[in-house]
N, C-alpha and C positions, 0 to 999 in steps of 0.2 A: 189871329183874331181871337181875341180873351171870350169873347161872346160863344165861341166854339168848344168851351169844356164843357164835364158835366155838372160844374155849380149853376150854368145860366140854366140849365132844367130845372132845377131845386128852386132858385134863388127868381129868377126871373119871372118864366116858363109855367113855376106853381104845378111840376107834373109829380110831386112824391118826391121821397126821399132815396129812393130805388131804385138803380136802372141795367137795363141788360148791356152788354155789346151792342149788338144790334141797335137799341137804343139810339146810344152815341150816334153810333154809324151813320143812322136814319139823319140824325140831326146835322150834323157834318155835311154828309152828303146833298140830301133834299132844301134841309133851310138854308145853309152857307156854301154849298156848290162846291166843297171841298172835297179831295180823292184819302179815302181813310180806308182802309181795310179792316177786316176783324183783327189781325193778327197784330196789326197794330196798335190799334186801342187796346188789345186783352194786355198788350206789352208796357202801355202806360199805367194801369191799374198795377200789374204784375212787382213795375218798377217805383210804384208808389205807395208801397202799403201802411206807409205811416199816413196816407191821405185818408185811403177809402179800409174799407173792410167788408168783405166777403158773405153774404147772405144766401139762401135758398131762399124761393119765393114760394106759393102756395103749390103752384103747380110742379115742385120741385124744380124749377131751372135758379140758375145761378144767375145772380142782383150785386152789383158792386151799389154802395152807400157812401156821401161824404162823411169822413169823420168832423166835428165841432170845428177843428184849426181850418179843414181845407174850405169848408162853405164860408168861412168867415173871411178866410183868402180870397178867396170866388168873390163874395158879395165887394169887395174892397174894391179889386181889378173891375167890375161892373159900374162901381160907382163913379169912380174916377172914369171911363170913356163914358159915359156919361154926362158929367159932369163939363162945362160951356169950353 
């Protein structure tokens, strides 16, 4: 399900450009009923670092971020299931 990264947070969602693990998780899990683990997603950020890039947030915990190419990717894959 494309609707299941973290572009449709950005891109859809309108939650920030930010987001934790947990994040993901939440959204996977609760919105789309899908089985994700932490270890998992930390694994796709891990294995995608030409996507996202690495943040602390205020309260110091760690935020992965789309980089430019991947939300533009994100918005594409949205538009198209979308799309009739």
């Amino acid at each position: 399900m494309s609707r299941g990264n973290p572009g449709y947070i950005v891109a859809t969602e309108g939650k920030g450009d930010a987001f934790s693990v947990v994040d993901v998780q939440c959204l996977l899990t609760d919105k789309f009923g899908l089985p994700a683990t932490k270890g998992q997603i930390q694994g796709v950020f891990d294995r995608n670092k030409n996507w996202f890039t690495s943040i602390t947030d205020e309260e110091n915990k760690p935020k992965h971020k789309l980089l430019s190419g991947a939300l533009d990717f994100a918005r594409s894959i949205i538009e198209q299931n979308t799309q009739g």
